[in-house]
C-alpha positions in Angstrom: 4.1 -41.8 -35.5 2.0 -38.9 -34.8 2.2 -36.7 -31.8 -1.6 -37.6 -31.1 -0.3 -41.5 -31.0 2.3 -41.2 -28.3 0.0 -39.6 -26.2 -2.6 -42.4 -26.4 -1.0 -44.3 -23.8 -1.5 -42.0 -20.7 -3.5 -41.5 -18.1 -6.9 -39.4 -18.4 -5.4 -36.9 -15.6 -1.9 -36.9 -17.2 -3.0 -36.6 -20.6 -5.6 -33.6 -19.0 -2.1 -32.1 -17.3 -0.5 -32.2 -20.3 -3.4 -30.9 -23.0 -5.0 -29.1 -20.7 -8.2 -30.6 -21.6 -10.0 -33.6 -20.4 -10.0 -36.7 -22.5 -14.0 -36.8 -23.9 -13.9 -33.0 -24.4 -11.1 -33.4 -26.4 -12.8 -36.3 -28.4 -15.8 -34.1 -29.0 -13.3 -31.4 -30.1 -11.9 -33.9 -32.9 -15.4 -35.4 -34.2 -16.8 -31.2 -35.0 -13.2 -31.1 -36.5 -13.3 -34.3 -37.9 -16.4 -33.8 -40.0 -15.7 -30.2 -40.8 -12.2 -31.6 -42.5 -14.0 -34.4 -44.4 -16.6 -31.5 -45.8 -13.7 -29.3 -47.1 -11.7 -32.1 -48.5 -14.9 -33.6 -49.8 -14.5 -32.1 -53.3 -10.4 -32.5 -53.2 -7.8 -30.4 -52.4 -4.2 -31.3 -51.3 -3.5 -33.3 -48.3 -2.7 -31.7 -45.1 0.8 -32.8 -43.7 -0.9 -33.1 -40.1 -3.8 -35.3 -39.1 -7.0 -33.8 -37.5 -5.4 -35.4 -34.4 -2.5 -32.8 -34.1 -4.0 -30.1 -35.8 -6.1 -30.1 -32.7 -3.1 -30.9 -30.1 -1.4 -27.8 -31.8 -3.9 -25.3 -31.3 -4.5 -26.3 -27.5 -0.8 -26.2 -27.3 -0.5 -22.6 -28.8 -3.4 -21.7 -26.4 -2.1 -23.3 -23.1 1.2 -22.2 -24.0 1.5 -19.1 -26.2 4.3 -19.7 -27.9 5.4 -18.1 -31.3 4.0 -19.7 -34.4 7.0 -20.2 -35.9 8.3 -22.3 -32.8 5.2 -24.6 -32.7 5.2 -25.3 -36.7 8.7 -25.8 -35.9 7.5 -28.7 -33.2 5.2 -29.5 -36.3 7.5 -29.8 -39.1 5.4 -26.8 -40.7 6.2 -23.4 -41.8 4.8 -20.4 -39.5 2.4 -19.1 -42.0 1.2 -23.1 -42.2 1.0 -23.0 -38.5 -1.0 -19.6 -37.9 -3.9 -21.5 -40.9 -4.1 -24.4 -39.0 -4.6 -23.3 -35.4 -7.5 -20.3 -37.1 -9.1 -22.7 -38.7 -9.1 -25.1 -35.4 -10.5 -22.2 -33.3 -12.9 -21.1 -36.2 -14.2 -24.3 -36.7 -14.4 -25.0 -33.0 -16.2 -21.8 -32.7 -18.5 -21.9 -35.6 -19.8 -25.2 -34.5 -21.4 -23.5 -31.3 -20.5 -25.9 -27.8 -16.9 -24.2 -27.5 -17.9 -20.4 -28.1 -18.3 -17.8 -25.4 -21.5 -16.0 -24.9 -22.1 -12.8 -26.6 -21.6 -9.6 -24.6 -25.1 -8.9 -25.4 -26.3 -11.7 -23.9 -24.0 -11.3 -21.1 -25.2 -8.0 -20.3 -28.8 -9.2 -20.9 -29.0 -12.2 -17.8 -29.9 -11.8 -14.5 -26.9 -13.7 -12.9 -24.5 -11.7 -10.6 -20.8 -11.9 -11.2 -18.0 -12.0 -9.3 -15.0 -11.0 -10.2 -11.6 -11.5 -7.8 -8.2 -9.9 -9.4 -4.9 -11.6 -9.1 -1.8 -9.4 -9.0 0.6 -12.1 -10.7 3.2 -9.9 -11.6 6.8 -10.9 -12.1 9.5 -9.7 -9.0 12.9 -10.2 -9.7 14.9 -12.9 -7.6 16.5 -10.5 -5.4 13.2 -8.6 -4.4 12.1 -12.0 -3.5 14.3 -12.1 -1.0 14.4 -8.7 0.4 10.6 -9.6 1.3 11.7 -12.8 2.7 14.2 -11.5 4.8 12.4 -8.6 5.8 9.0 -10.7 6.7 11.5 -13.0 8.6 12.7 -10.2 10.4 8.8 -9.1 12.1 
C-alpha cells in the first residue's frame, strides 16, 4: 500500500495538517505531475519504484520538513541520489508548469503594490535561559 493510500482516509484539515497543503491544491499538484510523467514515460523508459502519488507527498515532505535526502529515500525505500531526482523533478515540473512559481524579481520590482514586511526573531535559547527570563519576569 502506498503512502498516498493510507492517507486517503483523513480529514481535509488533518490531511492539510499533515501535508501542509489543502486537499484540491494538492490534486491539482498531481494532475500537472500526472501528465508531465505520462509524457516522459510516453516513449518508455523503466518504471519508477514510487507512484506520482508519493513522489509528490515526498517533495512536500522534504519542503515542510527539511530533512536530509538520504533520510526521506530512507522513508521511501530509495537511495539518496534517487530521492534528490525525484523531489527536482517534482519542484521542476511544478514550477515549469506556471500556477506554483513565484513571481520574478523583475516583476516584483516593476508593480505598484506596497509591501510589508514584519521580522520574527525565532531564535533557539537554551532551556536554562528560558528560565532565567521566567524567573526574572516573575520577579517584576
Amino acid at each position: 500500500m502506498s503512502k498516498y493510500e493510507e492517507l486517503s482516509g483523513l480529514t481535509d484539515s488533518h490531511f492539510r495538517r499533515l501535508i501542509g497543503v489543502k486537499r484540491k491544491t494538492f490534486e491539482t499538484m498531481l494532475k500537472i505531475l500526472s501528465d508531465a510523467h505520462a509524457q516522459k514515460k510516453h516513449c518508455g523508459g523503466r518504471p519508477n519504484k514510487l507512484n506520482v502519488e508519493d513522489m509528490l507527498l515526498m517533495a512536500l515532505e522534504y519542503l515542510r520538513e527539511y530533512r536530509t535526502y538520504f533520510h526521506i529515500g530512507q522513508s521511501y525505500g530509495l537511495s539518496e541520489s534517487n530521492a534528490y531526482q525525484t523531489i527536482k523533478w517534482v519542484e521542476d515540473t511544478l514550477i515549469k508548469e506556471g500556477a506554483f512559481s513565484l513571481p520574478s524579481r523583475k516583476s516584483l520590482l516593476k508593480s505598484d503594490a506596497d509591501y510589508e514586511v514584519i521580522l520574527i526573531d525565532a531564535t533557539e535559547i537554551s532551556l536554562e535561559a528560558m528560565k532565567l527570563l521566567l524567573n526574572a519576569q516573575d520577579r517584576t
